[in-house]
N, C-alpha and C positions, 0 to 999 in steps of 0.2 A: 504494500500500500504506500503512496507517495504522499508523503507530508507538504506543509505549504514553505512557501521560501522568504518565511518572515526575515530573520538573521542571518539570510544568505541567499548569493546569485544559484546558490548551487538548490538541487530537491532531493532531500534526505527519503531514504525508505526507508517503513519501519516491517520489520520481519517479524512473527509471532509462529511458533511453534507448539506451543499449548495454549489449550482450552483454562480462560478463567472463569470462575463462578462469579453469578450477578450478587454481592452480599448488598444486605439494606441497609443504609443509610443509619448509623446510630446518633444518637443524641450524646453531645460534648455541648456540657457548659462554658462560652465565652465570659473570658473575664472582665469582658470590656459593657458588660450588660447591665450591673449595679449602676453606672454610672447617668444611664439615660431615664428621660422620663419613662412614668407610669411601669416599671420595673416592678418596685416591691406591691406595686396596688395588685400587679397580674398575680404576681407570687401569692400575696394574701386570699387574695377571692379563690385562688385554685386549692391550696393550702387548706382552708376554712370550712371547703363543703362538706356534708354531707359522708359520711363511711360504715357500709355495712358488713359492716368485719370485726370479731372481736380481739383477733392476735395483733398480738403488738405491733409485730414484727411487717405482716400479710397488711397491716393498716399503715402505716408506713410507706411499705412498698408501693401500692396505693397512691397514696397523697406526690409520693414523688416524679411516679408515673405521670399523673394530672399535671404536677406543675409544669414537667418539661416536655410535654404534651401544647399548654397554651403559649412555655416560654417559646418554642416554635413558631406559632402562630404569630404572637407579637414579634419575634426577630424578623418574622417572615415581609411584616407588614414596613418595617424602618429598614433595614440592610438591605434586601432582597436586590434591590440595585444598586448597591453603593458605585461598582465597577460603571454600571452606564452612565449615572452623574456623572459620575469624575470625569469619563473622556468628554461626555458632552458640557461641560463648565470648562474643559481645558479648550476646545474649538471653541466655543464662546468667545473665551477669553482672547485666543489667535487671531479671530477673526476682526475682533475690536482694536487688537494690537495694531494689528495692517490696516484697518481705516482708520486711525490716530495719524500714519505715517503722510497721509495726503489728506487729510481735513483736521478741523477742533470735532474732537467730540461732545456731545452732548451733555448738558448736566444727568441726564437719566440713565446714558450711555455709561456716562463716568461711575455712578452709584453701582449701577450692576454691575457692572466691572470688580469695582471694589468687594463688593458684598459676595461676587461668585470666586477671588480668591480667596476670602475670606473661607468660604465653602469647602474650596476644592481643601484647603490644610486639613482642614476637620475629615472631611474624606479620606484623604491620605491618611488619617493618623489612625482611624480605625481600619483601614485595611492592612497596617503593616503591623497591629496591633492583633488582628486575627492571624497574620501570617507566622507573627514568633509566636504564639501559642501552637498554633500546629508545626512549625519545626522542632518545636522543643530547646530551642536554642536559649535558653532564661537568662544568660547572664548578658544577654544586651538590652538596652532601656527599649521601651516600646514607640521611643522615638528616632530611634534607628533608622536610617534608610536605606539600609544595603538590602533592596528586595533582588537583585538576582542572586544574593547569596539564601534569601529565606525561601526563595523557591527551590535551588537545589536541595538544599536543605529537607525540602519534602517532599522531592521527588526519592530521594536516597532513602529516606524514608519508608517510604510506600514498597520501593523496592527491596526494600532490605526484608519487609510484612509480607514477600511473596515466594509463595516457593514453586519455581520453576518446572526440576524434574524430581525425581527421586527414584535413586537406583536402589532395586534389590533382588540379589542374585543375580542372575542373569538377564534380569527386566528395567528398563528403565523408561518408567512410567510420567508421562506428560496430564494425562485425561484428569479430571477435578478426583471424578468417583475414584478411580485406580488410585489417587494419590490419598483421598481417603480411608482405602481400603487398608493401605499396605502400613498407612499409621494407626492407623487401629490392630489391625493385627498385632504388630512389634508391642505394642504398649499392653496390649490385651497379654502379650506369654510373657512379659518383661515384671508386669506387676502381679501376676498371679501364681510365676514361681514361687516353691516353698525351699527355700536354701538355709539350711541352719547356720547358724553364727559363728564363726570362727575365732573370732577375735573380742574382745570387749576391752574396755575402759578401768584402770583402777584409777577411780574417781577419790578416795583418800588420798593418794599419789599427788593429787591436781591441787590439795589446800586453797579448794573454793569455798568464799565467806559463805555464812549459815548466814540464811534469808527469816528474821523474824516471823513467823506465822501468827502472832497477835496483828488483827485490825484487816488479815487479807480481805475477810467477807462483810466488811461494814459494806455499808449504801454508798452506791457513786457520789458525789455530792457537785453540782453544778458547776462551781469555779475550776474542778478538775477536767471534768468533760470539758470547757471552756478552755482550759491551758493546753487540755490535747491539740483542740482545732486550733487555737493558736502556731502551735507546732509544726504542723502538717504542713504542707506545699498549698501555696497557692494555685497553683496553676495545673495540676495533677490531679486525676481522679480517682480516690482509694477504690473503686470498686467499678463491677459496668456499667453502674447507672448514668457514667455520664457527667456525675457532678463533684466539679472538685471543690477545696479549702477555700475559695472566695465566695460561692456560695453558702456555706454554712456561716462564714465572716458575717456577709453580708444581710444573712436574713434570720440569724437568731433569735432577734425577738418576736419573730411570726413562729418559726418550728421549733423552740426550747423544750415546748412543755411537751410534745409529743415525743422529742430525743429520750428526753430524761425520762418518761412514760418507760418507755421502752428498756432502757438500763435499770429501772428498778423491778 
């Protein structure tokens, strides 16, 4: 298949050898989302309904489901073009530039003018701000502008989350299914071997401190659970819902009581 000759006089093909599977779409929490309007009102009203479930846990699950359910919606509704703005506020702007060069512009001319640079920064600044979250690149400020470095960055990425072939024995397996097949197998006889222990630990030997056992089983107590989420990454999601340490930063006071429900 022949690619377009964006970056060059020349036309790149791209070869493909195995079949990928279509996966869906998951939900990733952007960090750049506390920031804007009507944020925490979506989070609350999604947060707040309605739950007919009694486990803690199953209720939870639940609630977070909903929330990143409508935060969708509403991301859907404000970013959804961020990328068409921006080019059409940068021709705007080109275009105003080049009738500046042979007339006055206009006082209205001049205002939009103003006001769609003003724009296009703000544009700019959330797209490269979604870009280093998905690189994973954290130790550069989010005002960074090396985007051809945050794009490789996630394409090597992606690339690195794919697995091409996989040989075994004598087969070297391209097709999705085959390639699921033959890791399920290996893992199915790898962990259901029974191999007795040869070897163990003298753990006296090691003069590891003794862990007081008074106080292990008190009640979590809130400013703990709070120092945890403190702790954590911001930008990283403990788990697959999708939602990392800025989220729970950011929306404490709507989902505490149901956290701490749960840990007690």
């Amino acid at each position: 298949m022949a690619a377009a000759t964006a970056c060059s006089d020349h036309c790149p093909l791209i070869l493909a050898t195995c079949n990928a599977s279509i996966r869906r779409a998951r939900f990733r929490f952007e960090s750049l989302w506390p920031k804007f309007l009507h944020f925490h009102t979506t989070v609350e009203r999604a947060w707040n309904g309605p739950v007919q479930q009694r486990c803690g846990f199953a209720h939870l699950q639940i609630k977070l489901s909903r929330v990143a359910h409508d935060l969708k919606i509403w991301s859907r509704s404000l970013f959804s073009d961020v990328k068409t703005q921006f080019h059409i506020a940068r021709e705007v702007i080109l275009r105003l530039d080049v009738a500046q060069e042979t007339r006055t512009l206009s006082e209205a001319e001049y205002k939009q003018r103003k006001l769609l640079k003003i724009g296009l920064v703000g544009l700019a600044a959330i797209e490269r701000a979604r870009r280093r979250q998905a690189s994973r690149v954290l130790w550069l400020r989010a005002g960074d502008a090396s985007t051809k470095f945050f794009h490789a960055k996630c394409c090597s990425k992606r690339r690195k989350n794919f697995i091409h072939t996989i040989q075994s024995d004598d087969q070297c397996a391209t097709a999705h299914g085959d390639k699921a097949q033959i890791i399920h197998d290996h893992f199915s006889k790898v962990m259901t071997a029974d191999t007795g222990r040869r070897v163990t630990l003298n753990w006296s030997a090691l003069e590891l401190p003794r862990i007081q056992a008074a106080g292990l089983d008190n009640p979590f107590k809130e400013g703990e659970v709070w120092a945890a989420i403190m702790q954590s990454p911001t930008e990283k999601a403990p788990g697959p819902d999708g939602f990392s340490g800025t989220f729970f930063r950011a929306c404490w006071s709507i989902i505490s009581n149901d956290i701490m429900a749960d840990f007690h």
